[in-house]
C-alpha positions in Angstrom: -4.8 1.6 11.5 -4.5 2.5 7.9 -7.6 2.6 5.9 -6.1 -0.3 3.4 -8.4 1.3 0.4 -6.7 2.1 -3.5 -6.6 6.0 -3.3 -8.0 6.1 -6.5 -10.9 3.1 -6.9 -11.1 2.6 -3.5 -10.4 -1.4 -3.7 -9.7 -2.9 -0.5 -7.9 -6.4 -2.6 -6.9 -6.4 -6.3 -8.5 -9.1 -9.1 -6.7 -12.0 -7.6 -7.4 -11.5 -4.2 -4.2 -10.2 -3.2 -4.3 -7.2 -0.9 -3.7 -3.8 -2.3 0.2 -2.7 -1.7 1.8 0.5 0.5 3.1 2.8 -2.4 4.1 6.1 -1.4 3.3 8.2 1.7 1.9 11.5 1.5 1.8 14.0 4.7 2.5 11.4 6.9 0.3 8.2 5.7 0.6 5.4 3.9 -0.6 5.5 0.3 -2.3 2.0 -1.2 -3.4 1.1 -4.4 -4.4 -1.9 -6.1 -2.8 -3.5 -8.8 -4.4 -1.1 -11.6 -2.8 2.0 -10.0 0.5 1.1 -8.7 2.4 2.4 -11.1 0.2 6.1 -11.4 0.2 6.5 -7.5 3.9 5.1 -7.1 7.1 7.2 -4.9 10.3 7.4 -7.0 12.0 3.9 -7.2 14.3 3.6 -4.1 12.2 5.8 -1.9 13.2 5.0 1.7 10.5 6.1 3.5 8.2 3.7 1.6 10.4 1.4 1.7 9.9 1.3 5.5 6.1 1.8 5.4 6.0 -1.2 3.3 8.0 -3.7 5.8 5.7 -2.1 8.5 2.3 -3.0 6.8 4.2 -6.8 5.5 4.5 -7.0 9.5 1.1 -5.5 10.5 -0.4 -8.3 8.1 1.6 -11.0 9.2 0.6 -10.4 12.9 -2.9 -10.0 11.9 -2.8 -13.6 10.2 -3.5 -12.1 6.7 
């Protein structure tokens, strides 16, 4: 499992509680960050293979009951 941390504060859920959000990957894994950083830490717009890792960690939460 993903360590669900902000790569750059190390948040594990942004202000409002929400969880932090798969942004890019990087060698392989999934790249969070909270709210703050999204836009610093971010893959290109249209990016597929975040695109993917996103729906993957939507699913992995909804399974989880999150």
């Amino acid at each position: 499992m993903a360590d669900r941390r902000c790569a750059r504060c190390h948040a594990t859920a942004n202000a409002n509680g929400t969880p932090v959000l798969v942004v890019a990957v990087k060698d392989g894994r999934d790249v969070f960050a909270c709210s703050g950083h999204q836009a610093e830490l971010a893959a290109p717009a249209g990016d597929p293979v975040v695109a993917i890792a996103q729906y993957q960690d939507m699913a992995r939460r909804r399974r989880a009951g999150r």
